[in-house]
DSSP file (Angstrom, degrees, kcal/mol; ACC not computed):
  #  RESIDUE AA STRUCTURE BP1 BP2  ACC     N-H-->O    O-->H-N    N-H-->O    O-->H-N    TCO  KAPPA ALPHA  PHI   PSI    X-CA   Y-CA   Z-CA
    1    1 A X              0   0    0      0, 0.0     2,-0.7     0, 0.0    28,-0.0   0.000 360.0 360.0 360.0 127.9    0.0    0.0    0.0
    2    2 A X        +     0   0    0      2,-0.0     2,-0.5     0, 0.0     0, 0.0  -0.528 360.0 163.9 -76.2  47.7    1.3    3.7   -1.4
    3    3 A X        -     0   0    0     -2,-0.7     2,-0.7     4,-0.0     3,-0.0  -0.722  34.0-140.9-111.5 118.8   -0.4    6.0    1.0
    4    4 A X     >  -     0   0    0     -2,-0.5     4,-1.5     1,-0.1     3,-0.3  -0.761   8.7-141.7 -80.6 111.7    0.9    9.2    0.9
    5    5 A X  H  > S+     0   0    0     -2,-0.7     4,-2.9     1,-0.3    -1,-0.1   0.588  99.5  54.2 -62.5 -36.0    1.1   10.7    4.8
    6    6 A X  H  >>S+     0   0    0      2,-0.2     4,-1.4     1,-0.2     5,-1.0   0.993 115.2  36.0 -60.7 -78.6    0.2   14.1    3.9
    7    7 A X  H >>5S+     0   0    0     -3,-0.3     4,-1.0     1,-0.2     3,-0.5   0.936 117.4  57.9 -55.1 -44.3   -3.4   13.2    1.8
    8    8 A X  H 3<5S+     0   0    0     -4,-1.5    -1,-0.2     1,-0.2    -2,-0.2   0.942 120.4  19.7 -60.2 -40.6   -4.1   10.2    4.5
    9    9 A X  H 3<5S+     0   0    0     -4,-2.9    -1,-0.2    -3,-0.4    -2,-0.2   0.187 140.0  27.6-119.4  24.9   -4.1   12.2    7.8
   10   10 A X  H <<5S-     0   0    0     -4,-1.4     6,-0.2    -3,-0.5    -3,-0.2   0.333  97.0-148.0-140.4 -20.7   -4.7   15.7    6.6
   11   11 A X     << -     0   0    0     -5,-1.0    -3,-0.1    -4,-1.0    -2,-0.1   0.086  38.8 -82.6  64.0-176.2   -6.7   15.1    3.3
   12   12 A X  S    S+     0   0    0     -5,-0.1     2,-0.2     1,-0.1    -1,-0.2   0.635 114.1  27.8-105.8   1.7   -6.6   16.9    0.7
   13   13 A X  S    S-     0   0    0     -6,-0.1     3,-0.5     1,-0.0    -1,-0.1  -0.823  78.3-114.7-132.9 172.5   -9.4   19.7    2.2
   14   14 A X  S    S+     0   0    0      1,-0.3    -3,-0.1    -2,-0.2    -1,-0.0   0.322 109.7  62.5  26.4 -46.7  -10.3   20.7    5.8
   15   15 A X  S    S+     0   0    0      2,-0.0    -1,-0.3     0, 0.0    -4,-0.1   0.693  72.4 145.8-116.3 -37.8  -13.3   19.4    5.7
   16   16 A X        +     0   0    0     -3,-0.5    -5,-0.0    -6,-0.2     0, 0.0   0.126  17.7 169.2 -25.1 107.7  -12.4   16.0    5.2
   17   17 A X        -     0   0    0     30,-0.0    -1,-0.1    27,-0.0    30,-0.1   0.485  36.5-135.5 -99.6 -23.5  -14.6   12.9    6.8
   18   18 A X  S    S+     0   0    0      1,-0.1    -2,-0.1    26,-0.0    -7,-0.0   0.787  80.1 108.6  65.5  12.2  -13.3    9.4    5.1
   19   19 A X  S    S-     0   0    0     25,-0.0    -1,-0.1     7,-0.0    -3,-0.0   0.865  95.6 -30.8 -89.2 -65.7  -16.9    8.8    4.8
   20   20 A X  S    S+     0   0    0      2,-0.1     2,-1.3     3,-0.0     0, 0.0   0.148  82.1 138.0-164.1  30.4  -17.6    9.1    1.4
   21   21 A X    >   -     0   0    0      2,-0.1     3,-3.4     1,-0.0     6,-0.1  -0.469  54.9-109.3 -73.3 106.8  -15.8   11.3   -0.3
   22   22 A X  T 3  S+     0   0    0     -2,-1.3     3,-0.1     1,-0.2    -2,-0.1  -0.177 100.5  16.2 -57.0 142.5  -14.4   10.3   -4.0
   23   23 A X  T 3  S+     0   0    0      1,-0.3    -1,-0.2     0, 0.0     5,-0.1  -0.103  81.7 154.8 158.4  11.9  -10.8    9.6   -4.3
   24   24 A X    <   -     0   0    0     -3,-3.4    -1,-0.3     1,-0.2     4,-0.1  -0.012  34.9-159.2 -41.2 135.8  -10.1    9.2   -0.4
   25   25 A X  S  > S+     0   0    0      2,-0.2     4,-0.6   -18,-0.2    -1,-0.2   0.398  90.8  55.3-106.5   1.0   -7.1    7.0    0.0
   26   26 A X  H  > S+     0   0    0      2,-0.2     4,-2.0     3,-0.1    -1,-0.1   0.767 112.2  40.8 -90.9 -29.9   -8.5    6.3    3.8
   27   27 A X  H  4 S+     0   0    0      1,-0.3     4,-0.4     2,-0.2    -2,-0.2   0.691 118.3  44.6-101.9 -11.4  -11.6    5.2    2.7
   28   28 A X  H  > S+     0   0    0      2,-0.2     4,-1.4    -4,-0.1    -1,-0.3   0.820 105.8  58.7 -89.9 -36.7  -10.2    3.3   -0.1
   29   29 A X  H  X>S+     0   0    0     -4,-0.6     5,-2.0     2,-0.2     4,-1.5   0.918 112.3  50.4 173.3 -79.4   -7.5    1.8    2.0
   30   30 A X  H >X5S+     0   0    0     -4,-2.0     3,-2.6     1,-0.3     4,-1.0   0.633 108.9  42.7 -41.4-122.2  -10.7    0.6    4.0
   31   31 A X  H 345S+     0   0    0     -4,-0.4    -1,-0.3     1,-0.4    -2,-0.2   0.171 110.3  59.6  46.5 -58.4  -12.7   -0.8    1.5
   32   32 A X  H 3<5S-     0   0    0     -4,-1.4    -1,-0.4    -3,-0.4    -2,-0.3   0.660 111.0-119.1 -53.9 -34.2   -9.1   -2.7   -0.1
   33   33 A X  H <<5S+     0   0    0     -3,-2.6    -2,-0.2    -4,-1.5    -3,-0.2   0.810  75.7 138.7  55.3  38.5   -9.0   -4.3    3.3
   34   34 A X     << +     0   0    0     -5,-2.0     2,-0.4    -4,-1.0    -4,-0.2   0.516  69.7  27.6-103.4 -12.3   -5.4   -2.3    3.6
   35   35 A X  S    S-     0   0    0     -6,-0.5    -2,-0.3    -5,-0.4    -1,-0.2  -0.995  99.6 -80.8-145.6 178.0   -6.2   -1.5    6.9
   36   36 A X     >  -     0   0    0     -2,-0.4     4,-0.7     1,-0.1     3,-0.1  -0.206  20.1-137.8 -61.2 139.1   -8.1   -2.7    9.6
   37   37 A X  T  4 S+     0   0    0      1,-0.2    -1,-0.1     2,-0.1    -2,-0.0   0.333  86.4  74.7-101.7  18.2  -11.6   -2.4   10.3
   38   38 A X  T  > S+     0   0    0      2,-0.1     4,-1.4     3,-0.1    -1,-0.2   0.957 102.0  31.2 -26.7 -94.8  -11.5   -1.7   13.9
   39   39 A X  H  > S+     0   0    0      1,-0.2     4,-2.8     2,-0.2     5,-0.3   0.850 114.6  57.7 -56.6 -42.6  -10.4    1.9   14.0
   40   40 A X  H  < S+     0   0    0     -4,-0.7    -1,-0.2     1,-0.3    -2,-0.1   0.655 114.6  38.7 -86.6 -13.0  -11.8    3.0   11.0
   41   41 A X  H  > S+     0   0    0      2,-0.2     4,-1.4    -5,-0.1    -1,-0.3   0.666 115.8  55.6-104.4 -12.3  -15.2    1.8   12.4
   42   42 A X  H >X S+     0   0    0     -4,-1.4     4,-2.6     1,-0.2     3,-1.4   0.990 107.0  46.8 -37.1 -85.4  -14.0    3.2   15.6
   43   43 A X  H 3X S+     0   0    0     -4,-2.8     4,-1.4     1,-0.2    -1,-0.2   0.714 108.2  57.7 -42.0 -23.6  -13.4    6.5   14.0
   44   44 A X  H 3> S+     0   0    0     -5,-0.3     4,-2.4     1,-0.2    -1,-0.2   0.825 102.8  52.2-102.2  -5.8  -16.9    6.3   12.3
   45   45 A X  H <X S+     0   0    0     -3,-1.4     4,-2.4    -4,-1.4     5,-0.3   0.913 106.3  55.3 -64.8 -39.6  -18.8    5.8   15.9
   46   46 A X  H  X S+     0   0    0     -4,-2.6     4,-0.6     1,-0.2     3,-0.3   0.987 110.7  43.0 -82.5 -46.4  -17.1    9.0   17.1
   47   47 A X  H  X S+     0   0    0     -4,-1.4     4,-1.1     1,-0.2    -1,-0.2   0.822 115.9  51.4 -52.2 -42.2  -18.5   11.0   13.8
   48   48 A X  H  X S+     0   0    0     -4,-2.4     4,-1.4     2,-0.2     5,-0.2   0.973 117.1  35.5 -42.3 -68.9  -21.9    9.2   14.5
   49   49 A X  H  < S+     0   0    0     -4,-2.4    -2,-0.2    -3,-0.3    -1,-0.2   0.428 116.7  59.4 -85.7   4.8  -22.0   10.3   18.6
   50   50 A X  H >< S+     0   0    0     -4,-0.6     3,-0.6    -5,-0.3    -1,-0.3   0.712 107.2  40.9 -85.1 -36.7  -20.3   13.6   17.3
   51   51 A X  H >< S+     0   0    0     -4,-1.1     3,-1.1    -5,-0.3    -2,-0.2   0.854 112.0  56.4 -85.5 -26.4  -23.5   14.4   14.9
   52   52 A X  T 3< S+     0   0    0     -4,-1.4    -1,-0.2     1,-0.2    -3,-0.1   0.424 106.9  58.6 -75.3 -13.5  -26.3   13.2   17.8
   53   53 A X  T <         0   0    0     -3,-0.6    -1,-0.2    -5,-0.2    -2,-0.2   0.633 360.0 360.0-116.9  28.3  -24.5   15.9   20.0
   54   54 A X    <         0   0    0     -3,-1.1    -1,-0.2    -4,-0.1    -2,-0.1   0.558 360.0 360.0 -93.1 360.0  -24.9   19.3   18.1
């Protein structure tokens, strides 16, 4: 797996979720089974109990 450091943990906007944005190399990464699916469903509970608490 190629994953460049910059575009994985910083993206390539601000705004960036890994959710479903096209060309995400996290979410693609997911998807490939290149990383685990643990954290990254970790990470999508905390966006979940993040959006129930505005």
């Amino acid at each position: 797996m190629n994953l460049n450091k910059r575009r994985v943990f910083h993206g390539k906007f601000n705004n960036y979720l890994h959710v479903s944005e096209l060309r995400c190399v996290v979410l693609e990464a997911f998807v490939n089974g290149d990383i685990a699916d643990s954290p990254y469903m970790s990470y999508l509970n905390m966006l979940e109990d993040s959006d129930h608490r505005r």
